[in-house]
C-alpha positions, 0 to 999 in steps of 0.5 A: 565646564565639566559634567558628571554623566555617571551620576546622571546614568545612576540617576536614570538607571542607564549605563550608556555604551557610547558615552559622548551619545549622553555628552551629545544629548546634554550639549546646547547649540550655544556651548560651542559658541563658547567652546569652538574647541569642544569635540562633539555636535550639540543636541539638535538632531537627536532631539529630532530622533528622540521626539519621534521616538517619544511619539511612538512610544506614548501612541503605542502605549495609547492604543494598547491601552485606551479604546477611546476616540482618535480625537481623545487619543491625539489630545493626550497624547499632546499633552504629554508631550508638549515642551511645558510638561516636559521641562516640568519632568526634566526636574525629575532627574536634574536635567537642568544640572547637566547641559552643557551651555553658554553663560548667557543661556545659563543666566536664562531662567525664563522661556528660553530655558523651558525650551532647552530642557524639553529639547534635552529631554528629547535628546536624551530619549534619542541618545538611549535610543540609538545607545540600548534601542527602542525598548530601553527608551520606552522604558524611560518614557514610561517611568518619567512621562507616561506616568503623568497620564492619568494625571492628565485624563482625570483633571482634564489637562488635555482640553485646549482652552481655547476651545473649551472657552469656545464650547461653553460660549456658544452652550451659555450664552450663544456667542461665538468669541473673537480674539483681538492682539491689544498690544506687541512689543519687544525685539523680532527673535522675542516678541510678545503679545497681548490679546483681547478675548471677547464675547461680543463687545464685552472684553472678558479676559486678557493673556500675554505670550510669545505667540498670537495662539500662546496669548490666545491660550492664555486669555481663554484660560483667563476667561475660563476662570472668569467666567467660573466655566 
């Protein structure tokens, strides 16, 4: 497989010095499963640098701009970076069009592909980083994640439903929930799970995820719009 960078590059209005950096940033650990013969490393660590790097740069534009709590700040700023909002931001720029991986990886449309785009994504912010520097990178993050911001603060993305459904419990009817795994199945590397939430013994809601605390999730998201909370 063969991919064209220079339409990514004008896509994103960067021209890379190192080409095989964006090669790099756009190759799955799977491809070289495939392609044993394929002359560079896959993603993974500059994933690594580029996530600490997105980091950094959604914290300083935070405190620059925002005299709000640590608490508030922190949610945010989790908001903005989480692998959810990230693959939704990698269409932007057709990410997905772009990584090199294996032909099983490819067929993957689920979770699993939510992951490698969000990877890429920090990857690519890692690659732009160590290619043009901090501020080059900054920029990116800026013009394609920073810009959901707003977005966020008004609607009140950031608030972890769990703990908003705890809060309102406790405000509307005294009661503190509890969370019960009703079902597991699938293979070890793919779990999944139901679970439960529950305000005494009435059983409110129910959410299924790859995690306990992602079926959590789920099911106070359920119990929220059940309830009208």
């Amino acid at each position: 497989m063969s991919i064209n960078t220079s339409e990514l590059e004008s896509k994103i209005g960067i021209q890379f010095k190192d080409k095989d950096l964006l090669l790099t940033a756009l190759t799955h650990r799977s491809y070289l499963n495939e392609n044993p013969s394929w002359k560079l490393d896959h993603n993974e660590r500059l994933e690594f640098l580029g996530d600490a790097v997105l980091e950094m740069a959604v914290t300083d534009e935070l405190y620059a701009k925002y005299p709000n709590p640590e608490g508030e700040l922190t949610n945010w700023r989790a908001a903005l970076v989480n692998a959810v909002m990230l693959a939704q931001l990698s269409a932007e720029i057709n990410l997905n069009d772009y990584i090199l991986m294996s032909r099983g990886e490819a067929k993957d449309t689920g979770r699993a592909r939510q992951y490698i785009l969000a990877n890429a994504m920090e990857a690519l912010i890692g690659a732009i980083y160590l290619d043009q520097g901090y501020e080059t990178a900054a920029q990116f993050i800026k013009k394609y994640i920073l810009k959901e911001l707003p977005r966020i603060i008004e609607n009140h993305l950031y608030r972890d439903a769990k703990s908003l459904f705890q809060e309102q419990a406790q405000e509307k009817v005294g009661i503190t929930p509890s969370y019960e795994v009703m079902n597991e199945w699938g293979p070890d590397h793919a779990r999944q799970f139901k679970v439960g939430v529950y305000l005494g013994r009435e059983l409110v809601a129910e959410g299924e995820g790859a995690s306990k605390q992602e079926a959590q999730q789920k099911a106070a998201e359920a119990g929220l719009a059940k309830k009208g909370w």
